[in-house]
Backbone as XML, in Angstrom:
<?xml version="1.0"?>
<chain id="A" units="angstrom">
  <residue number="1" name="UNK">
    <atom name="N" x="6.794" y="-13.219" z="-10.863"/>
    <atom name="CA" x="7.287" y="-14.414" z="-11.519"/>
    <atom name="C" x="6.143" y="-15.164" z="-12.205"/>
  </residue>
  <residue number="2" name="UNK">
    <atom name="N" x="4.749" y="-15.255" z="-11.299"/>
    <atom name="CA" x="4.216" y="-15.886" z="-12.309"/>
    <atom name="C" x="3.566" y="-14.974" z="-13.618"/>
  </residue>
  <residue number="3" name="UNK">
    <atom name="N" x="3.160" y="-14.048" z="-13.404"/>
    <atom name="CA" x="3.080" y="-13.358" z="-14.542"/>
    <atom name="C" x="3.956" y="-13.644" z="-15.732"/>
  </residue>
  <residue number="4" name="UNK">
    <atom name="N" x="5.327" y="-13.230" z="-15.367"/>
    <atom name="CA" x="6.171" y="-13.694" z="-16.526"/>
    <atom name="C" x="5.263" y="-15.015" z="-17.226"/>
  </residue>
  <residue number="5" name="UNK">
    <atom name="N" x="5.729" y="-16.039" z="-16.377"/>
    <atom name="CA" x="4.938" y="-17.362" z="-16.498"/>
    <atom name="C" x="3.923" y="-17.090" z="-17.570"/>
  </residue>
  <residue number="6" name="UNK">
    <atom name="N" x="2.743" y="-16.579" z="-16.965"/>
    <atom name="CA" x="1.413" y="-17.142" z="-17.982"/>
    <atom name="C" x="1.610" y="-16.013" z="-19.354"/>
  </residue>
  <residue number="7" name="UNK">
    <atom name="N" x="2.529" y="-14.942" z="-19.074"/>
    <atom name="CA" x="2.464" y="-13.750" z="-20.349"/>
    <atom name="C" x="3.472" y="-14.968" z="-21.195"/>
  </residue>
  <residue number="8" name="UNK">
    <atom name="N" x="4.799" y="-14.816" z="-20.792"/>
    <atom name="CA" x="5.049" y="-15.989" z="-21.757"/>
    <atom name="C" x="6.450" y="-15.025" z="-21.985"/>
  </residue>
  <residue number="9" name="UNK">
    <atom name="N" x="6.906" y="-14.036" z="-21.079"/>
    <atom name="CA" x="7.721" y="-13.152" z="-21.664"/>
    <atom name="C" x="8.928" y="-12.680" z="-19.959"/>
  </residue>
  <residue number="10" name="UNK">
    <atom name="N" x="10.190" y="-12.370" z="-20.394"/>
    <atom name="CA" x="10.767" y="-12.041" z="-19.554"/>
    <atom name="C" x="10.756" y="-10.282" z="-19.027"/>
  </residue>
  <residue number="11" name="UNK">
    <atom name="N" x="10.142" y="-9.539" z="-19.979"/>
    <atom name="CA" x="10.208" y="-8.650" z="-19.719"/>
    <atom name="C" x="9.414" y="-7.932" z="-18.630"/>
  </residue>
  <residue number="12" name="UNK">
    <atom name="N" x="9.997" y="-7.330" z="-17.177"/>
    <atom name="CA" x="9.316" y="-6.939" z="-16.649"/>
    <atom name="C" x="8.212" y="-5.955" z="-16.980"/>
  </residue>
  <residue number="13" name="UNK">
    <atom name="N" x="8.760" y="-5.308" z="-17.720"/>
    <atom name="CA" x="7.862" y="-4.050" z="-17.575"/>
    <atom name="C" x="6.634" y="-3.858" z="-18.692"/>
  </residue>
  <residue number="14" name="UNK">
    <atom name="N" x="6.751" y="-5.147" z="-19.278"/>
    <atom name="CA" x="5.540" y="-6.101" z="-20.116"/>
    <atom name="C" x="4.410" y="-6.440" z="-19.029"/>
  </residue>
  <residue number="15" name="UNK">
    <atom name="N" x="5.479" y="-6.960" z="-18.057"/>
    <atom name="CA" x="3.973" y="-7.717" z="-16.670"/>
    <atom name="C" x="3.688" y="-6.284" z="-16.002"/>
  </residue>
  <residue number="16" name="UNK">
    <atom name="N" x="4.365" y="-5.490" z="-15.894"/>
    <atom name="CA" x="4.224" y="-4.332" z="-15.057"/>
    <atom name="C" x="2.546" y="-3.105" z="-15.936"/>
  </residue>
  <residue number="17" name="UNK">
    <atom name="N" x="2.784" y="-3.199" z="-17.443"/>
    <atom name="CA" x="1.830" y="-2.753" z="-17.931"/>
    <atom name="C" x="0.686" y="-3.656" z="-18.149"/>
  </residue>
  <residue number="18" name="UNK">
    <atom name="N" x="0.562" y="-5.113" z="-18.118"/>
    <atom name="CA" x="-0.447" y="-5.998" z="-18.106"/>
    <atom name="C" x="-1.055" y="-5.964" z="-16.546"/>
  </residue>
  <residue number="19" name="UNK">
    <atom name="N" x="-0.130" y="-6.102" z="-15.610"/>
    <atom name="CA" x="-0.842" y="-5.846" z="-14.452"/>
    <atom name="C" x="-1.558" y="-4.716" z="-13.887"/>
  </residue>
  <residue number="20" name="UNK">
    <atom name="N" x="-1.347" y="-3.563" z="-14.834"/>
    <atom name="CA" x="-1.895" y="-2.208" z="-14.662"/>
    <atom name="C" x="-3.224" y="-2.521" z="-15.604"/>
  </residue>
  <residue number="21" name="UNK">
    <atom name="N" x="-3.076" y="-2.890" z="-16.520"/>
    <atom name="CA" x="-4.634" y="-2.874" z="-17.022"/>
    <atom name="C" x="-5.509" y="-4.062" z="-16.559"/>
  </residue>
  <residue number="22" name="UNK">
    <atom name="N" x="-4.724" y="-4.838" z="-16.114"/>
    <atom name="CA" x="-6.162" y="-6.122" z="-15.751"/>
    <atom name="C" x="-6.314" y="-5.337" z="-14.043"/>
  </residue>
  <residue number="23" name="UNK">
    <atom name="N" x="-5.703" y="-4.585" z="-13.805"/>
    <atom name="CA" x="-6.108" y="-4.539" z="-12.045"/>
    <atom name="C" x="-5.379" y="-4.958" z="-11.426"/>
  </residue>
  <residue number="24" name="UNK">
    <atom name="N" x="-4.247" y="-6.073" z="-11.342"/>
    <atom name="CA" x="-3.847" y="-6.527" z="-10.445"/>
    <atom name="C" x="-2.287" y="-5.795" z="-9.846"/>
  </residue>
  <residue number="25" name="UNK">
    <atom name="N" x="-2.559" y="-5.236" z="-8.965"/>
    <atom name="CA" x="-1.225" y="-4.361" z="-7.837"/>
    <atom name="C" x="-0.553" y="-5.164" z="-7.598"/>
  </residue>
  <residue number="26" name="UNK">
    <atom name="N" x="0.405" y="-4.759" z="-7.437"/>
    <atom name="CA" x="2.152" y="-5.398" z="-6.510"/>
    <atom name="C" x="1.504" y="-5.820" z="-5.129"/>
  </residue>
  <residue number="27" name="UNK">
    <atom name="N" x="2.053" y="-6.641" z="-4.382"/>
    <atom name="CA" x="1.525" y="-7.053" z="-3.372"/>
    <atom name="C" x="2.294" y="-6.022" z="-2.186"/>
  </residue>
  <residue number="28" name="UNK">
    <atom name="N" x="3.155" y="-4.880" z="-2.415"/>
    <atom name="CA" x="3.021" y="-3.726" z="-1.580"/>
    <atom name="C" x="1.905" y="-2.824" z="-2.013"/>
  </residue>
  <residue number="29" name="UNK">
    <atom name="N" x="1.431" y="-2.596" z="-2.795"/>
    <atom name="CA" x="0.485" y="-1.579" z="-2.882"/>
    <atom name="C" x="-1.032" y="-1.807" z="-2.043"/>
  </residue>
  <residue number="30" name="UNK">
    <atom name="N" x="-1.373" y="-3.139" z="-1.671"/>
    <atom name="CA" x="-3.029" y="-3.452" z="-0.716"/>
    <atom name="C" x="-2.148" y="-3.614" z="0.615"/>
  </residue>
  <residue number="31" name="UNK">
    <atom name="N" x="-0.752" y="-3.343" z="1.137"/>
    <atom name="CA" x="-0.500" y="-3.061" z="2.513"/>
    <atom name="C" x="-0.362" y="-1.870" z="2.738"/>
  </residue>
  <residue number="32" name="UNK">
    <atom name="N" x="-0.043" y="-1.048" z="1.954"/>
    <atom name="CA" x="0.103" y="0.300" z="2.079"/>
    <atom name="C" x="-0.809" y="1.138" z="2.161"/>
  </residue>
  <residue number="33" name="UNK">
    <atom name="N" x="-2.057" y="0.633" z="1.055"/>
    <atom name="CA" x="-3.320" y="1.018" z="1.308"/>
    <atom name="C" x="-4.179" y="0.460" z="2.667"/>
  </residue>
  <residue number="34" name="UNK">
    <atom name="N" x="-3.646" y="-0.624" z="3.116"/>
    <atom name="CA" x="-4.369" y="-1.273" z="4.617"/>
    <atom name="C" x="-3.844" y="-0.326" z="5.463"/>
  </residue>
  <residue number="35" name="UNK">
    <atom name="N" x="-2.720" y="-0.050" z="5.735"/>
    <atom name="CA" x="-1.914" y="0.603" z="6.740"/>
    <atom name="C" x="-2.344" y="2.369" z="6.979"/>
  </residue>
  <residue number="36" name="UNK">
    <atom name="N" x="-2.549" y="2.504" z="5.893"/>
    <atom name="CA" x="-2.989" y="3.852" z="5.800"/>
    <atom name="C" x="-4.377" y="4.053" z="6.345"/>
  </residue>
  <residue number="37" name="UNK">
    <atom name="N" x="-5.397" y="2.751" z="5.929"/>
    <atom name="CA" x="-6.943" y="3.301" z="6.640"/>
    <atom name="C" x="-7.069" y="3.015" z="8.158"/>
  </residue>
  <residue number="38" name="UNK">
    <atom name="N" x="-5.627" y="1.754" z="8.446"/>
    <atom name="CA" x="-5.262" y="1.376" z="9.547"/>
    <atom name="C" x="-5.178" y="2.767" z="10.568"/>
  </residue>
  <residue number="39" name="UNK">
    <atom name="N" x="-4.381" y="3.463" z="10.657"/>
    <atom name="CA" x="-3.546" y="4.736" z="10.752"/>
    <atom name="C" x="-4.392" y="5.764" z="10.716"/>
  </residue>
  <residue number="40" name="UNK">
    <atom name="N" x="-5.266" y="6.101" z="9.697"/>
    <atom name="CA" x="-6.322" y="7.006" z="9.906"/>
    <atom name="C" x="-7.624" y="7.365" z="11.153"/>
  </residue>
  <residue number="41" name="UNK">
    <atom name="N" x="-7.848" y="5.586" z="10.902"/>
    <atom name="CA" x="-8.779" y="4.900" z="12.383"/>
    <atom name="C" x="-8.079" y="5.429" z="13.337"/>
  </residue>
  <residue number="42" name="UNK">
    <atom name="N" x="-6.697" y="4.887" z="13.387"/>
    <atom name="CA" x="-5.809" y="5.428" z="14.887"/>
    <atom name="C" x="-5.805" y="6.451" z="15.342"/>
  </residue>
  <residue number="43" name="UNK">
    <atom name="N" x="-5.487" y="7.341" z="14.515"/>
    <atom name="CA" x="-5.314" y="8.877" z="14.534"/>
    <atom name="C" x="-6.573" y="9.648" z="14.833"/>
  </residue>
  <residue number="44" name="UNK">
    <atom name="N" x="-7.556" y="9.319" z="14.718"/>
    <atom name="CA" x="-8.640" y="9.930" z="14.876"/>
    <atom name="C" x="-9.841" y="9.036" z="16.035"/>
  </residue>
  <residue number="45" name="UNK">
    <atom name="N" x="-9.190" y="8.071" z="16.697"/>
    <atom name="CA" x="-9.825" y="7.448" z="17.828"/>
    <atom name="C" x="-9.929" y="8.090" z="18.836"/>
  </residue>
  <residue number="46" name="UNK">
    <atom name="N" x="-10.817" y="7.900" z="20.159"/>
    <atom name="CA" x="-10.888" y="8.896" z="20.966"/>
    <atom name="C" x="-10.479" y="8.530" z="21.744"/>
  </residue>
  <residue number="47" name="UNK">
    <atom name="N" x="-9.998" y="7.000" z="21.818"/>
    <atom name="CA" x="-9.023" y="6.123" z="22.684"/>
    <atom name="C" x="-8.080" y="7.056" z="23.449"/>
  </residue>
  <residue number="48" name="UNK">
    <atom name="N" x="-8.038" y="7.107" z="24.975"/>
    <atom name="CA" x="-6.808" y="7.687" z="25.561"/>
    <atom name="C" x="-5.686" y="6.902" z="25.091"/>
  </residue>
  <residue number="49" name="UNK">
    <atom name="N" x="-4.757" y="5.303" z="25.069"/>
    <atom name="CA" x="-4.038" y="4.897" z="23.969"/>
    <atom name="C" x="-3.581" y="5.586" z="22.993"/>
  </residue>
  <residue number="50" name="UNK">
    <atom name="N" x="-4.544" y="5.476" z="22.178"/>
    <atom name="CA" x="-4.070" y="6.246" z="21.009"/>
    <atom name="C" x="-3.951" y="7.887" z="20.620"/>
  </residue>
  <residue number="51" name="UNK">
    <atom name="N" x="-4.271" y="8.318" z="21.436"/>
    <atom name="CA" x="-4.073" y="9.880" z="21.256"/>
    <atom name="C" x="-2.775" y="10.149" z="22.080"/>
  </residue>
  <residue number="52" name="UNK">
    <atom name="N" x="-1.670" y="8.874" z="23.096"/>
    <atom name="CA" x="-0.713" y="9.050" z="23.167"/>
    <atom name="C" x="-0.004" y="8.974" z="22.202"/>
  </residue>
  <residue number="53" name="UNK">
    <atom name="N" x="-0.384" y="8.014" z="20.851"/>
    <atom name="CA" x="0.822" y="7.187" z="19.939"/>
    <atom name="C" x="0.554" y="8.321" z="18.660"/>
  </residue>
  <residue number="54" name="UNK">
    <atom name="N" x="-1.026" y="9.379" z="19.001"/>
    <atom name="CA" x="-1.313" y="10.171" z="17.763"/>
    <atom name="C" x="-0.135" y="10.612" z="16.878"/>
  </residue>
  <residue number="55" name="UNK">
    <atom name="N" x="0.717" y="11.373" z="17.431"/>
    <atom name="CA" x="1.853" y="12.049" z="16.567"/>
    <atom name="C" x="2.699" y="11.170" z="15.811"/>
  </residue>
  <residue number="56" name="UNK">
    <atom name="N" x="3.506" y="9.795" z="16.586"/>
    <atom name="CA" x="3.584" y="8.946" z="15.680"/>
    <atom name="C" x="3.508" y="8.328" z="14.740"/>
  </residue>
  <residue number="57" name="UNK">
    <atom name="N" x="1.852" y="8.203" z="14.987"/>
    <atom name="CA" x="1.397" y="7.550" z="13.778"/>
    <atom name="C" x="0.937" y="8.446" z="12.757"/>
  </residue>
  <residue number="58" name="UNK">
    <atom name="N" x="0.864" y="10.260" z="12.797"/>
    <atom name="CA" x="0.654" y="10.653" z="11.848"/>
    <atom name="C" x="1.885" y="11.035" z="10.997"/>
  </residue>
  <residue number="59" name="UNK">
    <atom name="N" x="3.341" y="10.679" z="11.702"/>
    <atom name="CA" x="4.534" y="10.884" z="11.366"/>
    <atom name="C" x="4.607" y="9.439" z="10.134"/>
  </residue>
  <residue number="60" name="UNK">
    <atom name="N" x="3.805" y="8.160" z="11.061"/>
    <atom name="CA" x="4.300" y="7.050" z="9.950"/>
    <atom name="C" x="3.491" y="7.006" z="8.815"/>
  </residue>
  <residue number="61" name="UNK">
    <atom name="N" x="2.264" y="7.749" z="8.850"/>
    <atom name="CA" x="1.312" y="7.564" z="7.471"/>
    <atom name="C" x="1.815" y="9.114" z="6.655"/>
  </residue>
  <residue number="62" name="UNK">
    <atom name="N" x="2.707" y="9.904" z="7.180"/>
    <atom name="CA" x="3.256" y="10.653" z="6.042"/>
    <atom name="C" x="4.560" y="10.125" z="5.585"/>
  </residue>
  <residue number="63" name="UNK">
    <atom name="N" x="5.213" y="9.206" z="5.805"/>
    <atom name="CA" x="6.056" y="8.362" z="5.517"/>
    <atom name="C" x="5.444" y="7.088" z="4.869"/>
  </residue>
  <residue number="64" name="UNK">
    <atom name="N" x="4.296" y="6.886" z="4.444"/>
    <atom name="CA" x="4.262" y="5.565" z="3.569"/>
    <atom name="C" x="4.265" y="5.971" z="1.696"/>
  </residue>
  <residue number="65" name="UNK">
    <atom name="N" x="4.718" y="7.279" z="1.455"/>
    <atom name="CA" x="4.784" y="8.026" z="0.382"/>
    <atom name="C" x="3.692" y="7.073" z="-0.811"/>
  </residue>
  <residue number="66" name="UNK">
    <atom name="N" x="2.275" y="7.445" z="-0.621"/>
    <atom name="CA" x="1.271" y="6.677" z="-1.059"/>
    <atom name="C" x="1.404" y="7.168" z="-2.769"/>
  </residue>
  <residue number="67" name="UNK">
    <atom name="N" x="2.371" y="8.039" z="-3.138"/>
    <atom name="CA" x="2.654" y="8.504" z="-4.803"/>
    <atom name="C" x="1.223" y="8.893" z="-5.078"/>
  </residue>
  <residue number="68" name="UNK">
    <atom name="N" x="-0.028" y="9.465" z="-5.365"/>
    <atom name="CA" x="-1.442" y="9.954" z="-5.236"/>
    <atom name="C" x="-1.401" y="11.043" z="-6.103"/>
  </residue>
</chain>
């Protein structure tokens, strides 16, 4: 919304290509990327904990379909 705002235009997919060239992501794309290095840490800890929840969590970071 604010994009619209400062572009000056209703068209999404106007803010959608302005936000691709200045840098700025959807505010799902820096959780998805958190969750994933989140998840990686997990998965590869030597934590007794986490080498119970291992399979899980390598089930939920092939489910965050990171599009790559």
């Amino acid at each position: 919304m604010r994009f619209m705002k400062i572009l000056h235009t209703n068209s999404k997919d106007v803010v959608e290509e302005c936000q691709r060239y200045f840098g700025f992501l959807p505010v799902s794309h820096p959780i998805v990327i958190r969750t994933a290095r989140f998840l990686d840490r997990f998965i590869s800890s030597d934590n007794m904990l986490c080498t119970v929840f291992k399979e899980q969590a390598q089930r939920n970071k092939n489910e965050l379909n990171l599009g790559s």
